[in-house]
C-alpha positions as CSV (number, residue, x, y, z in Angstrom):
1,X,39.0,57.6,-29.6
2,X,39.8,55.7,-32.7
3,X,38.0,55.9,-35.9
4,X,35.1,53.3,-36.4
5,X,34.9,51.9,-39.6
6,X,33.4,49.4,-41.7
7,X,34.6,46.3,-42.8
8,X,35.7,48.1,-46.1
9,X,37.6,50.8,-44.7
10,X,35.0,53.5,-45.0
11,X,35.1,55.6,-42.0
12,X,31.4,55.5,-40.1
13,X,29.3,58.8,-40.5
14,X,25.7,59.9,-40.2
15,X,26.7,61.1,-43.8
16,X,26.9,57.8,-45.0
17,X,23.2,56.6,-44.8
18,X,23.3,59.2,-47.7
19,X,25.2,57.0,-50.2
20,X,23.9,53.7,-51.9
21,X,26.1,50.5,-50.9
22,X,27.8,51.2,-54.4
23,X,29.3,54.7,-53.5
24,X,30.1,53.2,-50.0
25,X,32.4,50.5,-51.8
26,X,33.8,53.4,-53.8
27,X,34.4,55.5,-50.5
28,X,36.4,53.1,-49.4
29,X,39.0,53.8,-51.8
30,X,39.2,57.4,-49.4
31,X,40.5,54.8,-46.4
32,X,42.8,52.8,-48.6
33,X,44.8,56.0,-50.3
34,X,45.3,57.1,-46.8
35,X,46.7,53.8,-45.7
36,X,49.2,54.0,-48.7
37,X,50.3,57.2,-47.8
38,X,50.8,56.4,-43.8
39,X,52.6,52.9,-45.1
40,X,54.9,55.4,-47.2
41,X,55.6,57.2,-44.3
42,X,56.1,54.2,-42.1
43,X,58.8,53.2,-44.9
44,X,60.5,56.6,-44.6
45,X,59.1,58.5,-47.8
46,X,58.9,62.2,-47.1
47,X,58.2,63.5,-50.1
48,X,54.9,64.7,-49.0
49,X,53.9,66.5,-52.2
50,X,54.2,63.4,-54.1
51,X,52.6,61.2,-51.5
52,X,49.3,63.6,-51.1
53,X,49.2,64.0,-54.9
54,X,49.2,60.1,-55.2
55,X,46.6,59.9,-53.0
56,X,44.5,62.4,-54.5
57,X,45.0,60.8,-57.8
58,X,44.0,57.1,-56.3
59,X,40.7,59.1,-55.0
60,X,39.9,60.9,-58.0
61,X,40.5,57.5,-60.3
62,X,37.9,55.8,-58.0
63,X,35.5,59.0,-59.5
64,X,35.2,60.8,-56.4
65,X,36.0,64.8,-56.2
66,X,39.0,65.5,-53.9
67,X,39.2,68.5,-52.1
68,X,42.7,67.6,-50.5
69,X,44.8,65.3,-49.1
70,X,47.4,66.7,-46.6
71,X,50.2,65.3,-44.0
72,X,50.5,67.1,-41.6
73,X,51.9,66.7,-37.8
74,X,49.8,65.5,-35.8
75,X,50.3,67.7,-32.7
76,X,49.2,70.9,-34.1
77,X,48.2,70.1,-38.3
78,X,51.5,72.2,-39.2
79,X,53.5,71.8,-42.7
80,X,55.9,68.5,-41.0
81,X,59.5,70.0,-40.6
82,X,62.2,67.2,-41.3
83,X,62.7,64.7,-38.7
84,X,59.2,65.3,-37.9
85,X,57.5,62.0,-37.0
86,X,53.5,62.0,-35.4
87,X,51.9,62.7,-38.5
88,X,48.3,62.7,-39.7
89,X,47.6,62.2,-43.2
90,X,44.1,63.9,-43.6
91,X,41.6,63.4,-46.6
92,X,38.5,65.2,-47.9
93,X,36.2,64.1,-51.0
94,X,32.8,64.6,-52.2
95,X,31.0,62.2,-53.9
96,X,27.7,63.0,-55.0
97,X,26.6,65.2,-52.6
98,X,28.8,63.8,-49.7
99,X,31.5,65.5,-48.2
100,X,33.7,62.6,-46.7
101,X,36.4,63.2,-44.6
102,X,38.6,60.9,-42.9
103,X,42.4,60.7,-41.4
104,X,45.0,58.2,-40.2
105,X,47.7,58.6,-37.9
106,X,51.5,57.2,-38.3
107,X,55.0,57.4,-37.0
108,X,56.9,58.2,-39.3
109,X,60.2,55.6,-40.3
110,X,58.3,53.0,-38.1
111,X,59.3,50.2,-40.4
């Protein structure tokens, strides 16, 4: 089923109840850089190296440790071949002692 979230974005997790409402607003930013990179996607961008090391930079700015960000198709969680478009855009971080993880799914050149 789909992700439950909260109003900010922040994917819901047991983990969570570990983090004070001030690294929750922060974890958000996890959410938000995945959205970028689906909406880049969406748009037709398939430079996925650049996209995932934009995200990890928008992560790390927000002064969280990322361990990745990836895009990857969603079927299977191969590297995308071109024309490739069911993709999941994948995300871990630590903040902390959190590990958050989260994903999005997009169709690629939806827009």
């Amino acid at each position: 089923g789909p992700t439950r979230r909260d109003k900010n974005g922040l994917a819901r997790s047991s983990r969570n109840s570990r983090l004070s409402k001030d690294e929750k607003a922060r974890a958000a930013v996890i959410n938000a850089a995945l959205e970028a990179t689906a909406d880049a996607l969406r748009h037709g961008n398939i430079d996925y190296a650049e996209l995932e090391r934009a995200a990890a930079a928008q992560i790390d700015a927000a002064g969280l440790e990322t361990e990745y960000v990836s895009v990857r198709t969603a079927g299977d969680l191969s590297l995308p071949q071109p024309g490739t478009i069911n993709l999941v855009v994948l995300a871990a971080a630590r903040l902390a002692d959190v590990r958050l993880i989260d994903n999005v799914l997009v169709t690629a050149g939806s827009d």
